[in-house]
N, C-alpha and C positions, 0 to 999 in steps of 0.2 A: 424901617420902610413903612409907609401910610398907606394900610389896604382901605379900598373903598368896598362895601357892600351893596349892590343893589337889592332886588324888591324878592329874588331866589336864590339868595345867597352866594352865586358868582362874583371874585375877587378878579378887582381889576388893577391890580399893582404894577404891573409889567407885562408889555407888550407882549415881549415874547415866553411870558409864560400863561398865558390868555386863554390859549386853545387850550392846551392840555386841562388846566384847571375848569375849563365849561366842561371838556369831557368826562371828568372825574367826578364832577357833581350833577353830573345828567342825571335826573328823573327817568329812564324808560318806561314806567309802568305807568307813567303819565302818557309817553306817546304814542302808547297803546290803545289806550281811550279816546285819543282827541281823533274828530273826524278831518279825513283832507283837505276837504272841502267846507268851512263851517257852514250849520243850517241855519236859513232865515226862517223867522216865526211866520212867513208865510207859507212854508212847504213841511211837509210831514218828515216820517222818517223814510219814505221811499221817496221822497224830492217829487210828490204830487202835489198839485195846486191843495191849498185848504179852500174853506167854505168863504174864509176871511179873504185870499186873494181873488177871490171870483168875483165876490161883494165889489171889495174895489177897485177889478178892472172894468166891473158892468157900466158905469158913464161913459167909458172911453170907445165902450164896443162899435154904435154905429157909427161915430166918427172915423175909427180905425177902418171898418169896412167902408167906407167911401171911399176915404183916404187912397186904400187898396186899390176899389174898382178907377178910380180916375187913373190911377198910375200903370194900371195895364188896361187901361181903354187906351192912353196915350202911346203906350208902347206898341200895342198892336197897329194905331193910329200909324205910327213913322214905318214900321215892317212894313204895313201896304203899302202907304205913299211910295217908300223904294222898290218895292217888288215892279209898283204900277209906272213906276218914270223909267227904270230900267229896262221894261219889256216894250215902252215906247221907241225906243232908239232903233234911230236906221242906220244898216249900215251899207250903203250901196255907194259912199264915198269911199269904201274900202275896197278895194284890188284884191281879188281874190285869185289865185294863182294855177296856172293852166295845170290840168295832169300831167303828170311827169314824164318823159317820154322815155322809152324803154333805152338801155347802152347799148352801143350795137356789138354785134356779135362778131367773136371775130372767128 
């Protein structure tokens, strides 16, 4: 039978002995230490901006704040235009329906 070895010494000779053989040569003290989530070299170890991603988001800041203010002026923009064409509407083409008249009594 021809084992092949990859790069953590996992043999992959047969399918169905695949699993068991990863589990048997599991590292756990390795994934102990690996974090969940890996960190980017731009956030610390409590996942706060560094000084490094401040630096360069600082080009993009008033772009982004525009960006921002156009995007909720325009959405405010459409909520009143609707608020304002909705409260325009008549409705006196609508039949509005007499008081109920009482059942009579017997």
């Amino acid at each position: 039978m021809d084992e092949r070895w990859d790069h953590q010494g996992f043999t992959f000779d047969d399918a169905s002995t695949q699993l068991p053989r990863l589990l048997r040569n599991h590292n756990h003290s390795q994934t102990a230490r690996m974090p969940i989530i890996p960190r980017s070299s731009y956030y610390d170890k409590n996942y706060k901006q560094s000084a490094a991603l401040i630096r360069a988001r600082q080009p993009f800041l008033l772009k982004n704040i525009a960006t921002g203010a156009a995007i909720f002026a325009f959405t405010i923009s459409v909520y009143a235009f609707t608020i304002k064409a909705v409260s325009q509407d008549e409705f006196s083409d609508v039949k509005v329906p007499d008081k109920p008249t009482e059942p009579a009594r017997a």
